[in-house]
PDB file of N, H, CA, C and O in Angstrom:
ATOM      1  N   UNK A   1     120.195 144.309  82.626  1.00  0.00           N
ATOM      2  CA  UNK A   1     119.825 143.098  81.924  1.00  0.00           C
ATOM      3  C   UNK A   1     118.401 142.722  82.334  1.00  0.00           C
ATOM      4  O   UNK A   1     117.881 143.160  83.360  1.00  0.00           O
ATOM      5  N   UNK A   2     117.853 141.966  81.562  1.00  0.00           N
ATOM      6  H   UNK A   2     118.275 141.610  80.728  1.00  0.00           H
ATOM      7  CA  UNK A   2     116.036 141.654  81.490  1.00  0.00           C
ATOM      8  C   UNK A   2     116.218 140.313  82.158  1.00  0.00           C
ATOM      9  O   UNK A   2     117.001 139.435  81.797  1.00  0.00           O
ATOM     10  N   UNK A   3     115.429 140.279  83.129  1.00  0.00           N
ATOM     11  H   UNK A   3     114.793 140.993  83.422  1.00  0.00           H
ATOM     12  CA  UNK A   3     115.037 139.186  83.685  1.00  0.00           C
ATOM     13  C   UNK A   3     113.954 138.266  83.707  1.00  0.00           C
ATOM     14  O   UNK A   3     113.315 138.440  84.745  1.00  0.00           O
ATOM     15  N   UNK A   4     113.408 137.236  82.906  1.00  0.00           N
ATOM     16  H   UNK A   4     113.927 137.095  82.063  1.00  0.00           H
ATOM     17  CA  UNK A   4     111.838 136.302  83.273  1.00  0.00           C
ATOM     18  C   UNK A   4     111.632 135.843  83.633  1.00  0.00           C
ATOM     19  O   UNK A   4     110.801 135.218  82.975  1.00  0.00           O
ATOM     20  N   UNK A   5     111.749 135.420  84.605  1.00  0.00           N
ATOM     21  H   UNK A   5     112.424 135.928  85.140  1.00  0.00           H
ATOM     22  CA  UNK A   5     111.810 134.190  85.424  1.00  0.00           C
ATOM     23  C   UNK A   5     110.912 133.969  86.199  1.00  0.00           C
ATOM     24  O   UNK A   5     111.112 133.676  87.377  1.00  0.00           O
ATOM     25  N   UNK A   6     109.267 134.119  85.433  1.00  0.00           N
ATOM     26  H   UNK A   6     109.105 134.357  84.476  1.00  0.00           H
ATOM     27  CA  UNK A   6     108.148 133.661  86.375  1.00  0.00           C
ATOM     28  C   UNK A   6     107.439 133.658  84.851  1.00  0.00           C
ATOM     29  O   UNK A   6     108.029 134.008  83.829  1.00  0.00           O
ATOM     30  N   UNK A   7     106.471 133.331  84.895  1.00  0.00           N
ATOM     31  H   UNK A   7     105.991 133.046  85.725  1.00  0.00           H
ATOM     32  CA  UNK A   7     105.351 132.210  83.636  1.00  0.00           C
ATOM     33  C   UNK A   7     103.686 132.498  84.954  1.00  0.00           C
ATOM     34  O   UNK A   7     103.272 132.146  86.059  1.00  0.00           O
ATOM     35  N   UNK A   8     103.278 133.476  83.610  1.00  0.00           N
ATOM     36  H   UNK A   8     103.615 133.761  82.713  1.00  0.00           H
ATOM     37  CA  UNK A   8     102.050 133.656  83.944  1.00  0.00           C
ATOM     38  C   UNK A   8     100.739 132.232  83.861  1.00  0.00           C
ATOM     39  O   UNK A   8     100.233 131.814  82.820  1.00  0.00           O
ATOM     40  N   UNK A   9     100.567 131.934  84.700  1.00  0.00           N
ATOM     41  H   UNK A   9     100.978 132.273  85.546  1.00  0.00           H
ATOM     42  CA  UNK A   9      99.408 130.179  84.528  1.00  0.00           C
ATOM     43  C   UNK A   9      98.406 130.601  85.598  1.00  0.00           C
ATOM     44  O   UNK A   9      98.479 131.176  86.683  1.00  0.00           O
ATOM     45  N   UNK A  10      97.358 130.031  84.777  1.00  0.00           N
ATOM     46  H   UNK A  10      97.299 129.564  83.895  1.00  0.00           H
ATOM     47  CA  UNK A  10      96.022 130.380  85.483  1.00  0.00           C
ATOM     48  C   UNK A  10      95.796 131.931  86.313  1.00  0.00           C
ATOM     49  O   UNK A  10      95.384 131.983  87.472  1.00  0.00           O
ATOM     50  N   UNK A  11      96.070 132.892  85.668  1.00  0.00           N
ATOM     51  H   UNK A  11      96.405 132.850  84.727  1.00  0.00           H
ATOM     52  CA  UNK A  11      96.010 133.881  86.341  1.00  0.00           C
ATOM     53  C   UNK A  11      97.022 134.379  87.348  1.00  0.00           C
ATOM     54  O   UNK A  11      96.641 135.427  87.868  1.00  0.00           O
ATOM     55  N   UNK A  12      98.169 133.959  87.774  1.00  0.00           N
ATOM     56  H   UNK A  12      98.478 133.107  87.351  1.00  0.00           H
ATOM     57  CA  UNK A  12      99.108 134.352  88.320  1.00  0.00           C
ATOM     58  C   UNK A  12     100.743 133.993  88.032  1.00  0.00           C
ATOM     59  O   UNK A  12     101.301 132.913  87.837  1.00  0.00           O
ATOM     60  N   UNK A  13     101.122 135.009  88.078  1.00  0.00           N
ATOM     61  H   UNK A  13     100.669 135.887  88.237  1.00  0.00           H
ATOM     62  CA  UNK A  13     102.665 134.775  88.012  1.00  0.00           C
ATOM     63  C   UNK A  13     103.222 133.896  89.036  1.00  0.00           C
ATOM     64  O   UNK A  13     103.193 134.195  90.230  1.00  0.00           O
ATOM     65  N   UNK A  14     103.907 132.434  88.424  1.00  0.00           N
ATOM     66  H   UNK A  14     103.930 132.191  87.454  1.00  0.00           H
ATOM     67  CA  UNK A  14     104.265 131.835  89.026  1.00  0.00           C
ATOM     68  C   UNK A  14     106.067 130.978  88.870  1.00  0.00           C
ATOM     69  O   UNK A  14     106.374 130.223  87.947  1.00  0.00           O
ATOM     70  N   UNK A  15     106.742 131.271  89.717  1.00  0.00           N
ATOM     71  H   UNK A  15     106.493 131.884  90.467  1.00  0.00           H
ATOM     72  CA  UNK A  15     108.107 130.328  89.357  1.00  0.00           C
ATOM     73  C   UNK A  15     108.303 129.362  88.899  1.00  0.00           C
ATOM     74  O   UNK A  15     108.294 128.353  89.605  1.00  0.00           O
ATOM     75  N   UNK A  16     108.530 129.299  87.680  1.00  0.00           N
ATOM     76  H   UNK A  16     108.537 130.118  87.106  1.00  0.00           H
ATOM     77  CA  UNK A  16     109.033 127.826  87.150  1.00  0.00           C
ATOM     78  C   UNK A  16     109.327 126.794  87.965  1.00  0.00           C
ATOM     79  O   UNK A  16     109.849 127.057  89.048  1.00  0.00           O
ATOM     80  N   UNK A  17     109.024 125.286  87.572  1.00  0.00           N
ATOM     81  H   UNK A  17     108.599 125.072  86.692  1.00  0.00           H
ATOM     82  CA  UNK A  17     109.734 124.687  88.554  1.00  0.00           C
ATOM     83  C   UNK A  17     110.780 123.956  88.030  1.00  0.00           C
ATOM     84  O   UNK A  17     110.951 122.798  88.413  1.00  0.00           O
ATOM     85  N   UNK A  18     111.540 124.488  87.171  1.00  0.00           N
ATOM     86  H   UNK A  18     111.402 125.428  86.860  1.00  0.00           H
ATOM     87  CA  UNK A  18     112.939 124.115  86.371  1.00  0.00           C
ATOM     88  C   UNK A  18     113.820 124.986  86.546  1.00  0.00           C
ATOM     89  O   UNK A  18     113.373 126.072  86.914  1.00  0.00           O
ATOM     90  N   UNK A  19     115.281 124.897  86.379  1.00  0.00           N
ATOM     91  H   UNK A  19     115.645 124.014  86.080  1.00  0.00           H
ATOM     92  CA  UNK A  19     115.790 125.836  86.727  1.00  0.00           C
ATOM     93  C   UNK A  19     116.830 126.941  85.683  1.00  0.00           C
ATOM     94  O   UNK A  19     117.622 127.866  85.863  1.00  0.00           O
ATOM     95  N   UNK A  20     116.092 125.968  84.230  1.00  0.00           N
ATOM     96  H   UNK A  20     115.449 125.217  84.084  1.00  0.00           H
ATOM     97  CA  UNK A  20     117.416 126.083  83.401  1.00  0.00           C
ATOM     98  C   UNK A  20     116.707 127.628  82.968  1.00  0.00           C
ATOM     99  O   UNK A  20     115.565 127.999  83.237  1.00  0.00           O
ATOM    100  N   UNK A  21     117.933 128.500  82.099  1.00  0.00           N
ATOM    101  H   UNK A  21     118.861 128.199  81.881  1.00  0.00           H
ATOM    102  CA  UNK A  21     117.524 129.649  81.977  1.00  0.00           C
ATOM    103  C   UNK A  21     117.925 129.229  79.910  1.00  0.00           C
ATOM    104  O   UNK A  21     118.510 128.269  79.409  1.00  0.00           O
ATOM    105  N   UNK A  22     117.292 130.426  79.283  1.00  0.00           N
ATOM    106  H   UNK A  22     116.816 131.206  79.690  1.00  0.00           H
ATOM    107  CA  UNK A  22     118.365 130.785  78.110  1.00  0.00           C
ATOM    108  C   UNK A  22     118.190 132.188  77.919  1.00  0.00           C
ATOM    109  O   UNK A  22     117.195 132.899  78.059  1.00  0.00           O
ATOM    110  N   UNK A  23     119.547 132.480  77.512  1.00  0.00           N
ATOM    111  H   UNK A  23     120.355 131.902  77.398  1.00  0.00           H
ATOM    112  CA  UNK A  23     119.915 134.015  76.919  1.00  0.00           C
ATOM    113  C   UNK A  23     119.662 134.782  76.213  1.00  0.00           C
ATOM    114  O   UNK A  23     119.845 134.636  75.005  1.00  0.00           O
ATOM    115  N   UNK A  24     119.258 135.639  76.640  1.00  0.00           N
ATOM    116  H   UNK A  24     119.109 135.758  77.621  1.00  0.00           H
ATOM    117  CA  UNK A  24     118.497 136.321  75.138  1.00  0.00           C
ATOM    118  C   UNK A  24     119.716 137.315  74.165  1.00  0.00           C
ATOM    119  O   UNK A  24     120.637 137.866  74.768  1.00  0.00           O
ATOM    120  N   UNK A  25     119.630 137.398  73.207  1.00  0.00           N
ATOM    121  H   UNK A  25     118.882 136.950  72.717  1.00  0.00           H
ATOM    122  CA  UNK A  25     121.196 137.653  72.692  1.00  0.00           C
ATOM    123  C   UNK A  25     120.261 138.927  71.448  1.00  0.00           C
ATOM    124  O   UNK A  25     119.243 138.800  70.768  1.00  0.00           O
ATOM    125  N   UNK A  26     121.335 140.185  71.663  1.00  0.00           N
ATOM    126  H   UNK A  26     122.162 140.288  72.215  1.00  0.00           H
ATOM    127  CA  UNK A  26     120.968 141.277  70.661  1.00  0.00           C
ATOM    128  C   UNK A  26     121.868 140.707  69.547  1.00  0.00           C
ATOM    129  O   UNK A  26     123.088 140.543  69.535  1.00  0.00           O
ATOM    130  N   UNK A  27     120.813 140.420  68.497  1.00  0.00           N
ATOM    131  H   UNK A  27     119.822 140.554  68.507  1.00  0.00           H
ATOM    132  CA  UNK A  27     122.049 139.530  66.887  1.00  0.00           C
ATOM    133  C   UNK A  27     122.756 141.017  66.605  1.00  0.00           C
ATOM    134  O   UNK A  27     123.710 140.896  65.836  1.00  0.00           O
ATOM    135  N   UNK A  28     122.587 142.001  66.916  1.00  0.00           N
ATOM    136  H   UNK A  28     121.812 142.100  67.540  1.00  0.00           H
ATOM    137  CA  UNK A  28     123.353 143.099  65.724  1.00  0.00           C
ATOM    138  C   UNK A  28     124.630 143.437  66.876  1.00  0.00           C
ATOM    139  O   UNK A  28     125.588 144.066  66.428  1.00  0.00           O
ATOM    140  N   UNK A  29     124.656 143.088  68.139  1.00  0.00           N
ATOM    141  H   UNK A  29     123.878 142.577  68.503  1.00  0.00           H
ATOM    142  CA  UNK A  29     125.747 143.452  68.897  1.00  0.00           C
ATOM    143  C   UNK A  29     126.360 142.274  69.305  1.00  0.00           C
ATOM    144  O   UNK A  29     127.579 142.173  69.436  1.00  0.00           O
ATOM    145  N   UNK A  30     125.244 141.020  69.593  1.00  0.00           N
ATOM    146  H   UNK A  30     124.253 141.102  69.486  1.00  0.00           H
ATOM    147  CA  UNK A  30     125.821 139.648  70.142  1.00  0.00           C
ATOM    148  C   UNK A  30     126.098 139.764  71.577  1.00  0.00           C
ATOM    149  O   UNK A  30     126.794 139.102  72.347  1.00  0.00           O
ATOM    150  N   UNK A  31     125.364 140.778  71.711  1.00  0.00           N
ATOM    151  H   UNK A  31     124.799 141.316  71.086  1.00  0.00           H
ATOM    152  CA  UNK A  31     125.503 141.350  73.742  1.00  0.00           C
ATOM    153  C   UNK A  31     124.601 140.346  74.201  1.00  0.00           C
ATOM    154  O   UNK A  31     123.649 140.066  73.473  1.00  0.00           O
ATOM    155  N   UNK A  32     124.744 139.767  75.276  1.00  0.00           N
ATOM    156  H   UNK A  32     125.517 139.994  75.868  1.00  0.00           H
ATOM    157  CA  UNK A  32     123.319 139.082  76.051  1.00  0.00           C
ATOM    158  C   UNK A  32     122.645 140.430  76.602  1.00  0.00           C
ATOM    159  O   UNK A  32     123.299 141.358  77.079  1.00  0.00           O
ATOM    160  N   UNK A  33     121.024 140.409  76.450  1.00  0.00           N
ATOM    161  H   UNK A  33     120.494 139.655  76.062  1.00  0.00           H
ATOM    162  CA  UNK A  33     120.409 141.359  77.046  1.00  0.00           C
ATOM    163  C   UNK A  33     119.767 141.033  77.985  1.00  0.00           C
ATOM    164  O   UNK A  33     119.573 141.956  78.777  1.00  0.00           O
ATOM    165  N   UNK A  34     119.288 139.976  78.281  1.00  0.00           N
ATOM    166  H   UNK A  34     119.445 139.227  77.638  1.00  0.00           H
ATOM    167  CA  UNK A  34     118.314 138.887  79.045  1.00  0.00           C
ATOM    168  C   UNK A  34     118.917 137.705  79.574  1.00  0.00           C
ATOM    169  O   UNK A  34     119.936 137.175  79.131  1.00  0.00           O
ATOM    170  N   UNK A  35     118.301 137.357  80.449  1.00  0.00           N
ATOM    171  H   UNK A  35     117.474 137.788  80.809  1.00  0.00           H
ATOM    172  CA  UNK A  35     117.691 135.667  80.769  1.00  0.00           C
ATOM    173  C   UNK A  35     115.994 135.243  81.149  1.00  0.00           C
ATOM    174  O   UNK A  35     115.357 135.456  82.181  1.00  0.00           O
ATOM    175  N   UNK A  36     115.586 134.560  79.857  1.00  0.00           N
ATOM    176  H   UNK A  36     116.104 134.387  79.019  1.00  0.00           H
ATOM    177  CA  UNK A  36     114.195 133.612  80.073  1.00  0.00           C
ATOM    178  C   UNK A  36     114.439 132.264  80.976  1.00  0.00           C
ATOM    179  O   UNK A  36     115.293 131.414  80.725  1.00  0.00           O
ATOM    180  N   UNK A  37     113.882 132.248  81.642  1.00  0.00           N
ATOM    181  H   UNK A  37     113.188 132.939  81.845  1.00  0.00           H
ATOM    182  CA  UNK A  37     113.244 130.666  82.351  1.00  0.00           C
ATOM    183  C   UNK A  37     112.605 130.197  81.329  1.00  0.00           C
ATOM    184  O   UNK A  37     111.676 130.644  80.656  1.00  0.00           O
ATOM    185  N   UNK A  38     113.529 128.745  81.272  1.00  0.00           N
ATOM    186  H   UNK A  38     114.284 128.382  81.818  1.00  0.00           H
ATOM    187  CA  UNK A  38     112.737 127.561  80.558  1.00  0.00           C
ATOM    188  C   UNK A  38     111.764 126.985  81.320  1.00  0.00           C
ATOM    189  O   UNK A  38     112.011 126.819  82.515  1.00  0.00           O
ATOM    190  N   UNK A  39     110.340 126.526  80.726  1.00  0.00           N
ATOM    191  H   UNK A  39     110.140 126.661  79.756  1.00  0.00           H
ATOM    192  CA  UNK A  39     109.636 125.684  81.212  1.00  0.00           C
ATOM    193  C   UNK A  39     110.075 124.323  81.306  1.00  0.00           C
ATOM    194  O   UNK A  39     111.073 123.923  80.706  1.00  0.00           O
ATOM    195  N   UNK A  40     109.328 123.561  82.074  1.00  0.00           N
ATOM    196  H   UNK A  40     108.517 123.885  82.561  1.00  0.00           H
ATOM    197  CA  UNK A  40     109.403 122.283  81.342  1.00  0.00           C
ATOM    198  C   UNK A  40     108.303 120.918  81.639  1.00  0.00           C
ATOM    199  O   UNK A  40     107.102 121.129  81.470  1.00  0.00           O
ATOM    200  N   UNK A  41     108.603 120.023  81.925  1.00  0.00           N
ATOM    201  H   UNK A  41     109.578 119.852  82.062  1.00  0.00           H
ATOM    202  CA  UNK A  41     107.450 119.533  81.454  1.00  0.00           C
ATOM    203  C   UNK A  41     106.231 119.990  82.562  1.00  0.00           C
ATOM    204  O   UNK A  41     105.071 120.210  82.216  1.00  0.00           O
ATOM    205  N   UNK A  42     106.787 120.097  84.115  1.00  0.00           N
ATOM    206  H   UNK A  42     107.730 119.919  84.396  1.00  0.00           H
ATOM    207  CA  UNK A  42     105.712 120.306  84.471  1.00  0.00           C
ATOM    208  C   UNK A  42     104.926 121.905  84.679  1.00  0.00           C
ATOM    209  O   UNK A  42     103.908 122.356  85.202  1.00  0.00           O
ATOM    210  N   UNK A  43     105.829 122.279  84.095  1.00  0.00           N
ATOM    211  H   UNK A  43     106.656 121.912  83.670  1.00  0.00           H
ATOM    212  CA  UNK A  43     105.312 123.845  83.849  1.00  0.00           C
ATOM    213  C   UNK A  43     104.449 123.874  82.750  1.00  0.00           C
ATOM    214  O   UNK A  43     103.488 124.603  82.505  1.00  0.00           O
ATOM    215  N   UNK A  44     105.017 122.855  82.065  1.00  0.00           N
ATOM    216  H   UNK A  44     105.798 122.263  82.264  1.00  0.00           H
ATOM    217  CA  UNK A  44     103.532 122.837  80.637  1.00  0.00           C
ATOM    218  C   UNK A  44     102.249 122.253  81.170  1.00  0.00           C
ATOM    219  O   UNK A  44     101.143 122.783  81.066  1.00  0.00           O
ATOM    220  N   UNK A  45     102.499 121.180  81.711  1.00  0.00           N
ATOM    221  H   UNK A  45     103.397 120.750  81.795  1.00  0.00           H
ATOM    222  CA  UNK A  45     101.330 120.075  82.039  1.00  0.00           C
ATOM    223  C   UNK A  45     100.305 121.460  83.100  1.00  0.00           C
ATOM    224  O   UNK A  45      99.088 121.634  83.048  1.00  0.00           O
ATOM    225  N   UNK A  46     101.439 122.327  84.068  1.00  0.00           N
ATOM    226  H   UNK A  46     102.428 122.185  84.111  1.00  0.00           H
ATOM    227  CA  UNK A  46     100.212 123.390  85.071  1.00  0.00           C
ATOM    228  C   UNK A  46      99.314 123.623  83.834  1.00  0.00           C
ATOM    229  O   UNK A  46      98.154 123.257  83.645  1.00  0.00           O
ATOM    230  N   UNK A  47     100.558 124.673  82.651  1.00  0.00           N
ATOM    231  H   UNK A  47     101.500 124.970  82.804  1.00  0.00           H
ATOM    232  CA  UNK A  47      99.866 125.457  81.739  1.00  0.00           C
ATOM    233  C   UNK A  47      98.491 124.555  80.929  1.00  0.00           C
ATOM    234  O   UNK A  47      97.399 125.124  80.904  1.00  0.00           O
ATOM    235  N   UNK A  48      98.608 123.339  80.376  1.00  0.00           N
ATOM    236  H   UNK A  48      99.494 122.877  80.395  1.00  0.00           H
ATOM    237  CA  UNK A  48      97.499 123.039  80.010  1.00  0.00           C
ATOM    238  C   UNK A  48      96.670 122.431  80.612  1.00  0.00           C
ATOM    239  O   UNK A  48      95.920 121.665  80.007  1.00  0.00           O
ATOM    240  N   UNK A  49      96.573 122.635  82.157  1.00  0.00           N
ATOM    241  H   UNK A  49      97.182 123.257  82.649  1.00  0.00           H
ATOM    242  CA  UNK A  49      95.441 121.960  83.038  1.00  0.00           C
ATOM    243  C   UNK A  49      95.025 123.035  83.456  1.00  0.00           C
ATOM    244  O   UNK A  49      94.298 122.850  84.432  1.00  0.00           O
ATOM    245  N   UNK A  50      95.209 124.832  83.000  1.00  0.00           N
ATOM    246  H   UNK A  50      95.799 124.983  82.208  1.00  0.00           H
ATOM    247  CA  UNK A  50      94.585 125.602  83.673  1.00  0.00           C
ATOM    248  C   UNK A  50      94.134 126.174  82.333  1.00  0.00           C
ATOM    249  O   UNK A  50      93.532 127.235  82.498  1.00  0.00           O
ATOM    250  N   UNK A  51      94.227 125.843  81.200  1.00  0.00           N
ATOM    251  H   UNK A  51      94.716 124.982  81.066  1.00  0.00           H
ATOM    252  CA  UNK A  51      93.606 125.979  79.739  1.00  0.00           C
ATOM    253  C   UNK A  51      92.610 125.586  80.459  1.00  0.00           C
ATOM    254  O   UNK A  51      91.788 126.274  81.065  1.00  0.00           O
ATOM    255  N   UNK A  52      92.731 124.131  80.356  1.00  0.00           N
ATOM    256  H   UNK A  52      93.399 123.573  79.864  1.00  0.00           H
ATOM    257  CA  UNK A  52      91.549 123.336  80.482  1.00  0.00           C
ATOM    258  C   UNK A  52      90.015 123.556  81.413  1.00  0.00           C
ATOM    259  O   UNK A  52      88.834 123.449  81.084  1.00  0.00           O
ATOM    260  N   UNK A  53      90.730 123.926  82.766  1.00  0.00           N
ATOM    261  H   UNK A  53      91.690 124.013  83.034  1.00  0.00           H
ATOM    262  CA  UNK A  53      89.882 124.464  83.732  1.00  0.00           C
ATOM    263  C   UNK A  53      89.419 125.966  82.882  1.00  0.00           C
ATOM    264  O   UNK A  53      88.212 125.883  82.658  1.00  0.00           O
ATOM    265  N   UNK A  54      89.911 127.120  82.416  1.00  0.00           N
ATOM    266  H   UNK A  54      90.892 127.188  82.598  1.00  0.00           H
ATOM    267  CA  UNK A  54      89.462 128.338  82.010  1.00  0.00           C
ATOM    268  C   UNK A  54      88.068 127.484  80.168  1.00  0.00           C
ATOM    269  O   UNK A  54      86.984 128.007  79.906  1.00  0.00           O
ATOM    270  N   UNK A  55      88.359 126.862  79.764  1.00  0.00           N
ATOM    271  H   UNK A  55      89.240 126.438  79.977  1.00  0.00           H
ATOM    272  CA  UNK A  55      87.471 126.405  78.442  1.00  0.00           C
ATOM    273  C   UNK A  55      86.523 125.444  79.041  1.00  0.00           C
ATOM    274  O   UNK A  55      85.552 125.153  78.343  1.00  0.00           O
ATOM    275  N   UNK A  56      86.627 124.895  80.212  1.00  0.00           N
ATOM    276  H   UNK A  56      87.417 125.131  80.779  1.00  0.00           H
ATOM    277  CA  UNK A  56      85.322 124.193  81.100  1.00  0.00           C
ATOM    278  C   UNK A  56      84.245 125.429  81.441  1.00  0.00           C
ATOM    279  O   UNK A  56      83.090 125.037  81.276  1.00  0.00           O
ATOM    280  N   UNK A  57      84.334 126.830  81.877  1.00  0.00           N
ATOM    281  H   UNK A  57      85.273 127.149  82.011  1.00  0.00           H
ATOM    282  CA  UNK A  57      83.853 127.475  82.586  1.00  0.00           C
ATOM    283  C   UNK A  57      82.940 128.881  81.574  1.00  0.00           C
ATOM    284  O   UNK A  57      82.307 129.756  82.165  1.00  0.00           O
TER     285      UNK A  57
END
């Protein structure tokens, strides 16, 4: 099974700091193949304060 559970920000792979996951599901078998890490808010707020810092520079 596929695992994601890190979110590339500002140049490095980093652990979510949420914990919820969702499943990634094959529609033609309905097998789970995966689990993604959900972001959330403050995984967005890293992600667009290191936009921000990379379009300053």
């Amino acid at each position: 099974m596929n695992r994601t559970d890190r979110f590339y920000i500002d140049g490095q792979w980093v652990a979510p700091q949420g914990t919820d996951t969702f499943s990634m599901i094959d529609p033609a078998t309905e097998a789970v193949t995966g689990q993604l890490a959900m972001g959330n808010a403050q995984d967005a707020d890293a992600a667009v304060a290191a936009a921000h810092r990379a379009f300053d520079a």
